[in-house]
C-alpha positions in Angstrom: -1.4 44.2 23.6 -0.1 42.0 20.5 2.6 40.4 22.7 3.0 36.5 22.4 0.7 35.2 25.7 2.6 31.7 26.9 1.0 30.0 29.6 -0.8 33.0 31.9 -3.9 31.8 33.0 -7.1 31.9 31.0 -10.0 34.7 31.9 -13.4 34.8 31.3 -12.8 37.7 29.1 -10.3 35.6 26.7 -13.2 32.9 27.0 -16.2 35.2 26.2 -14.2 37.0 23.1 -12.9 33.3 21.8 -16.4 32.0 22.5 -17.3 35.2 19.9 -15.5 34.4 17.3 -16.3 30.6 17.5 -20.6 32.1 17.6 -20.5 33.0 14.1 -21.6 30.1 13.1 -24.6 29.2 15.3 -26.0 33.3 14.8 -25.6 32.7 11.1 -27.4 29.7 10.7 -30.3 30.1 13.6 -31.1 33.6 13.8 -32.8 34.0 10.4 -34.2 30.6 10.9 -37.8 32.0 11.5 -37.5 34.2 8.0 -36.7 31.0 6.0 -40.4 30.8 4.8 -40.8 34.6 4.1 -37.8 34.4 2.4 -39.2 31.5 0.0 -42.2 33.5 -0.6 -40.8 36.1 -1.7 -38.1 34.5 -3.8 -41.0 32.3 -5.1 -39.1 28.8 -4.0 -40.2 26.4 -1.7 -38.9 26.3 2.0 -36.5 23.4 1.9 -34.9 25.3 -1.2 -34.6 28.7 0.7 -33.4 26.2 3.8 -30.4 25.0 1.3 -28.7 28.8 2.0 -28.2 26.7 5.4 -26.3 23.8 3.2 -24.0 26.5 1.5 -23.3 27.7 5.0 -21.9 24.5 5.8 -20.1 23.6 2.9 -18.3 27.2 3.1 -17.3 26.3 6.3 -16.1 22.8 5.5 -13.8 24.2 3.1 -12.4 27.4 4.2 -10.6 25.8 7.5 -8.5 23.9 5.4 -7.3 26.9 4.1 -7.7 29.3 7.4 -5.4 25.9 9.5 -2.2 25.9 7.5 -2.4 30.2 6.7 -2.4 30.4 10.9 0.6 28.0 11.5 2.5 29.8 9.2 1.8 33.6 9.7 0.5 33.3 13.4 -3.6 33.0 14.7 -4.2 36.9 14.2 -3.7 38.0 10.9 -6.4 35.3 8.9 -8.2 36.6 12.2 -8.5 39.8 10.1 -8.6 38.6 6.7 -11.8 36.3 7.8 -13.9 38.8 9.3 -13.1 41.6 6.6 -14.7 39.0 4.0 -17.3 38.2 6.7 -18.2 41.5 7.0 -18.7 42.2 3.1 -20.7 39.0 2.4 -23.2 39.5 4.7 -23.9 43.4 3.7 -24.5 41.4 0.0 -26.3 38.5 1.2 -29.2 41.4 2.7 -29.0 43.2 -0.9 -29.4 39.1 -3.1 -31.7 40.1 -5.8 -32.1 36.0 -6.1 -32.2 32.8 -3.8 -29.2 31.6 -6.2 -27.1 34.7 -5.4 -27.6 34.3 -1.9 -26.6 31.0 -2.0 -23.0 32.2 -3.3 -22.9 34.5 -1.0 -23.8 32.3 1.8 -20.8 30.4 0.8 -18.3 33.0 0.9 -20.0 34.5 4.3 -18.9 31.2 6.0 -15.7 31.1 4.2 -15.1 34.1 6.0 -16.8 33.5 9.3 -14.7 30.0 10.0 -11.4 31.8 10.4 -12.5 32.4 13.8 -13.6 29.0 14.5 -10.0 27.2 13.5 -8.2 30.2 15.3 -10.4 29.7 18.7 -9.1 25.8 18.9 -5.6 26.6 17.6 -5.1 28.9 20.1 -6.8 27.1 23.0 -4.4 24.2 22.0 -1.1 26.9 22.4 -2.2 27.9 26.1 -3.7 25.1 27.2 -3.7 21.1 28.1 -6.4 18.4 27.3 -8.2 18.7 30.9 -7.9 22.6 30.5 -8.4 22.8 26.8 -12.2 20.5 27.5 -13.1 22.9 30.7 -12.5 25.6 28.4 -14.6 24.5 25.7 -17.5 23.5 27.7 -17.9 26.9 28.9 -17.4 28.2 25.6 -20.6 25.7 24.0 -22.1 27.0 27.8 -22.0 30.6 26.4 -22.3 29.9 22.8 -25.8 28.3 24.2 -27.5 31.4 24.3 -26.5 31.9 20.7 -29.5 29.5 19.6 -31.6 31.0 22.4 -31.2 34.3 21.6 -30.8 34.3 17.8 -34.2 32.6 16.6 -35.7 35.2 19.1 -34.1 38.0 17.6 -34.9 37.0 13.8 -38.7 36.4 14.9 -38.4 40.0 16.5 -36.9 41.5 13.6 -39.3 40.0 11.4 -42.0 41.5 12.8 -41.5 45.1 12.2 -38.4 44.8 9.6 -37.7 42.8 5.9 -36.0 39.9 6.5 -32.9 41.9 5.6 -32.7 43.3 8.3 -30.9 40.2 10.1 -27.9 40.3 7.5 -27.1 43.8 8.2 -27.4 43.0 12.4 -24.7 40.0 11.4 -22.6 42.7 9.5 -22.7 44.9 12.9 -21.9 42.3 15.0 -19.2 41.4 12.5 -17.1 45.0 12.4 -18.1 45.0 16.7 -15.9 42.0 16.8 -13.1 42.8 14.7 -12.6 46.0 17.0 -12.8 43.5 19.6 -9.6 41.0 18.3 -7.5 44.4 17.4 -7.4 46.0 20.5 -7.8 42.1 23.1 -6.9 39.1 20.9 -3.3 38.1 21.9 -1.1 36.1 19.5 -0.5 32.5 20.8 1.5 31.2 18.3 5.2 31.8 18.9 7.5 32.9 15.8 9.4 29.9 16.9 6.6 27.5 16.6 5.6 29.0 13.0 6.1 26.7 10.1 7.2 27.5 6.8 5.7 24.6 4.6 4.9 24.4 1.2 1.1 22.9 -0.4 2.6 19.3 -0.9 4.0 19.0 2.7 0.2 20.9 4.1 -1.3 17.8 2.2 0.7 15.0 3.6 0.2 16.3 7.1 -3.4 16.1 6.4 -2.7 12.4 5.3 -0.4 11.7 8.4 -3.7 13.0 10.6 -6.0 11.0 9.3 -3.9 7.5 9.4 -3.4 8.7 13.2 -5.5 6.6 15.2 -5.6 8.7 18.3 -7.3 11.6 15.8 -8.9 9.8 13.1 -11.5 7.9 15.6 -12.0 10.6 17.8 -12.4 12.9 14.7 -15.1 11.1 12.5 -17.7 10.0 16.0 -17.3 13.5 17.0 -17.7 14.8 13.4 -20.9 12.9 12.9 -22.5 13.5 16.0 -22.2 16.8 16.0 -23.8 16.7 12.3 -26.7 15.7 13.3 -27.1 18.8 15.0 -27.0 20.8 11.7 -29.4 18.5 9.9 -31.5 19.8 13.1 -31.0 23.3 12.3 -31.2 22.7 8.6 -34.9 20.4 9.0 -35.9 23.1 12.6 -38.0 25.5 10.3 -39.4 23.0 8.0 -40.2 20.7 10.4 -41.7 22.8 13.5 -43.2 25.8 11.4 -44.6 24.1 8.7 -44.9 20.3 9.4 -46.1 20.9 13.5 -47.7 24.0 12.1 -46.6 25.7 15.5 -46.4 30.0 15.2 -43.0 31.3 14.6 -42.7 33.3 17.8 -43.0 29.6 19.6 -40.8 27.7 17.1 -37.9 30.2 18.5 -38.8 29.5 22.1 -38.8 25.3 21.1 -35.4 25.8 19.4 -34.6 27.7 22.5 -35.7 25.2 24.7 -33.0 22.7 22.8 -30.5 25.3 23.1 -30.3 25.2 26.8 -30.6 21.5 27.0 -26.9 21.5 25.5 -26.3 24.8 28.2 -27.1 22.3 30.6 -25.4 19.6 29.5 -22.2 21.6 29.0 -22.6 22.7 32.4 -22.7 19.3 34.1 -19.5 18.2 31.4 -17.8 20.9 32.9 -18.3 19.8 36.4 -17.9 16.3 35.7 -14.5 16.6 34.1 -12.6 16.9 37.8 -13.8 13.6 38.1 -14.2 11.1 35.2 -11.4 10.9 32.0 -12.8 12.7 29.0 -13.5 9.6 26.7 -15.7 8.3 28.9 -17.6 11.5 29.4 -17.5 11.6 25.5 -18.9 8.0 25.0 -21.5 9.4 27.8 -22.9 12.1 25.9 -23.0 9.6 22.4 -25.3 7.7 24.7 -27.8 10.6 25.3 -27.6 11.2 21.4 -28.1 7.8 20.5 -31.7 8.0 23.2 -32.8 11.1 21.3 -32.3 9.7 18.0 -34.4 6.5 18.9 -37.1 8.4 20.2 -37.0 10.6 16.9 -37.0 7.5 15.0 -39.6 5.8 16.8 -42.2 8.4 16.7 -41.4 9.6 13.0 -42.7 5.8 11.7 -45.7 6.0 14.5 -49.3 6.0 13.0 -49.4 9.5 14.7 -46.9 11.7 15.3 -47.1 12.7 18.9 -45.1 16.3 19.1 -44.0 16.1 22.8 -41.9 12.9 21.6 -40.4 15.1 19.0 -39.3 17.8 21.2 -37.8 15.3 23.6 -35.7 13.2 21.0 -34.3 16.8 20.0 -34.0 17.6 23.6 -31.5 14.9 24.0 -30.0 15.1 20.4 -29.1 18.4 21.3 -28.0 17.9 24.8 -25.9 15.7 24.3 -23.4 17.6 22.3 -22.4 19.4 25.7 -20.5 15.9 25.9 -19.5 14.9 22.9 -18.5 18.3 21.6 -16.1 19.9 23.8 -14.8 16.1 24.9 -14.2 15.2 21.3 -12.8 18.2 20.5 -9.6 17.6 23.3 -9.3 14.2 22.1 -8.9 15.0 18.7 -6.0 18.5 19.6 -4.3 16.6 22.4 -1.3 15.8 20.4 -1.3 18.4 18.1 1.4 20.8 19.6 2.8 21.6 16.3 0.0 21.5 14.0 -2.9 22.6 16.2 -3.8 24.8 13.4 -3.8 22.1 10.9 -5.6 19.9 13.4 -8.4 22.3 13.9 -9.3 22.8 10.8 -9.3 19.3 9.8 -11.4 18.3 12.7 -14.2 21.6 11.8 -13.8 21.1 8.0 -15.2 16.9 8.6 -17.5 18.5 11.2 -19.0 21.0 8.7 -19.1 18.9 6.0 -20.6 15.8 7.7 -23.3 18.7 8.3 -23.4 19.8 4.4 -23.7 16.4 3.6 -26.9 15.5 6.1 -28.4 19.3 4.3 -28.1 17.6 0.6 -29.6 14.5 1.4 -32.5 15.5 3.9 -33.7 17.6 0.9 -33.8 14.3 -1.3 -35.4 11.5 0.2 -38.9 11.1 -0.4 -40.2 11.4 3.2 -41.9 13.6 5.6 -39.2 16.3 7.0 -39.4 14.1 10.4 -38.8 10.8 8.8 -36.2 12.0 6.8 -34.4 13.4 9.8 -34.7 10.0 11.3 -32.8 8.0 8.8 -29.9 10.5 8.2 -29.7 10.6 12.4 -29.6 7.0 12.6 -27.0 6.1 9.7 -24.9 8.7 11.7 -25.6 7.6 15.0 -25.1 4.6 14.9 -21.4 4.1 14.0 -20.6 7.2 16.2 -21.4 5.1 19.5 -19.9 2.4 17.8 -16.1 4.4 17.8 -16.9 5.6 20.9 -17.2 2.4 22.9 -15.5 -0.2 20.9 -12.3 2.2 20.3 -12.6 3.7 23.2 -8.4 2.3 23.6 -7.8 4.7 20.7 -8.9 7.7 22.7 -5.4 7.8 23.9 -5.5 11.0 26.8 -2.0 12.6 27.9 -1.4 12.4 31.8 
């Protein structure tokens, strides 16, 4: 079962148990979502300081795939596999048992250090199987599956909520934690070939990270898809605040809204998928930063409106969200096209600007002086902006391998 895998066809079940590993993220952020204001009250903080736990996430998962990238083109995708969920695992027993908001925080930090060696891993090892045209079919149905993650997981952490502390979501993240490191024992294949391993010391892992980001074909690629897809964790970090206490809409219905967005970037990621036998990925990329762009105007729009009209909101987020299903997965084979030999390295440069593109957005939404709405807006916008920006005007950069 631990034999090298070289070019055999993909299954659903390698997809579903990548897609997994890559859905840490999106369960650890969104499903205790809805508990974010119990947890304040009982912490005695305000929401937006309890919602800073999302911020730690992010920044833990900035850092920890620049470590996790060069550790899995050396000793292979399956051993920091093991190492990641083991701490994964640990952290999340302690963040259910944080005596404190500041101790969760830590531990909110080390849970996504943890959790985002499955998220470098996934791309490496996509990148080792798989070419561009493959490698964005691929991910689109993995952000088609890992759509029910924010569809499910808000629904769950209402549901939990209800009848259990809020505690009780950090031990269900534990469970599914040890579930799926059964799962990568006995069905994750290695990838990486002991040929293909490299043996390189801190100082060269540095300079390859230089070399990436003075590569044209990755930089560009890299930073639009980096801050699009940030906006969609200043979403998540802003979702509570803004639906639950600014909309003042029930917590039950804030999960359904959240859901709602969710299978906007299903859908989305659907059509991508489809679409991809006929149009080059760039332009289905620069597609999808268009859709983004729309949502973010609408946002804008209505947050500096006299009165906020709610049904505007949902649909800027709508299409925020939705869009992703293009610029995600599309940016994401741009950016590992050429990375044969460092698709580790690659991935979790890409993830680590990604995530902390997303940190960033978390910090500042909780300083300007705005409504949670308005502050959304201007974040959005300064992101936006230049993302559709490299997407059309470079879009020679977004060099794609015949």
């Amino acid at each position: 079962m631990n034999q090298i895998s070289t070019n055999r066809p993909y299954t659903l079940g390698w997809v579903f148990l990548l897609t997994l590993l890559t859905a840490f993220s999106a369960l650890s952020t969104d499903m205790y979502l809805p508990a974010l204001p119990m947890m304040a009250e009982e912490y005695q903080v305000s929401t937006q300081t309890i919602a800073n736990t999302l911020g730690a996430y992010f920044l833990g998962l900035a850092f920890g795939q620049l470590i996790y990238g060069p550790l899995s083109d050396r000793y292979g995708r399956k051993p920091p596999l093991y190492f990641g969920l083991v701490i994964y695992i640990v952290t999340s027993l302690c963040c259910a048992v944080a005596p404190n908001d500041t101790i969760l925080l830590i531990f909110r930090v080390l849970q996504a250090f943890g959790g985002c060696a499955g998220v470098v891993i996934v791309r490496a090892a996509i990148r080792d199987r798989l070419d561009m045209k493959a490698s964005a079919q691929v991910f689109s149905t993995m952000l088609l599956a890992m759509g029910l993650a924010p569809i499910l997981a808000p629904t769950f952490g209402a549901l939990l909520i209800q009848y259990f502390h809020w505690s009780s979501i950090f031990y269900l993240l534990t469970a599914i934690g040890i579930v799926t490191l059964i799962l990568v024992h006995f069905y994750f294949d290695e990838t990486l070939k002991q040929t293909n391993r490299q043996n390189i010391s801190a100082r060269e892992i540095s300079k390859n990270y230089l070399s990436l980001f003075k590569d044209q074909s990755f930089a560009v690629p890299m930073f639009a898809g980096a801050m699009l897809y940030g906006t969609l964790y200043c979403y998540i970090s802003a979702s509570s605040n803004l639906f639950i206490n600014f909309l003042k809409i029930p917590e039950q219905q804030f999960a359904y809204l959240f859901g709602l967005n969710a299978f906007g970037l299903m859908l989305s990621a659907f059509i991508n998928r489809r679409l991809i036998r006929y149009f080059s990925v760039s332009h289905l990329f620069i597609l999808g930063a268009l859709i983004q762009i729309s949502g973010i105007f609408i946002i804008s729009i209505n947050a500096w409106s006299y009165t906020i009209n709610p049904y505007l909101t949902c649909l800027g987020l709508f299409l925020l969200v939705g869009g992703i299903g293009f610029t995600g997965p599309n940016s994401m084979a741009l950016v590992m096209q050429n990375q044969v030999k460092q698709a580790g390295l690659a991935s979790a440069l890409m993830g680590g600007v990604q995530f902390f593109c997303g940190f960033i957005m978390t910090i500042v939404l909780s300083f300007l002086p705005f409504n949670i709405l308005q502050n959304m807006s201007i974040i959005m916008l300064i992101t936006g902006l230049p993302s559709v920006y490299f997407a059309i005007y470079n879009h020679q950069s977004f060099v794609e391998l015949k």
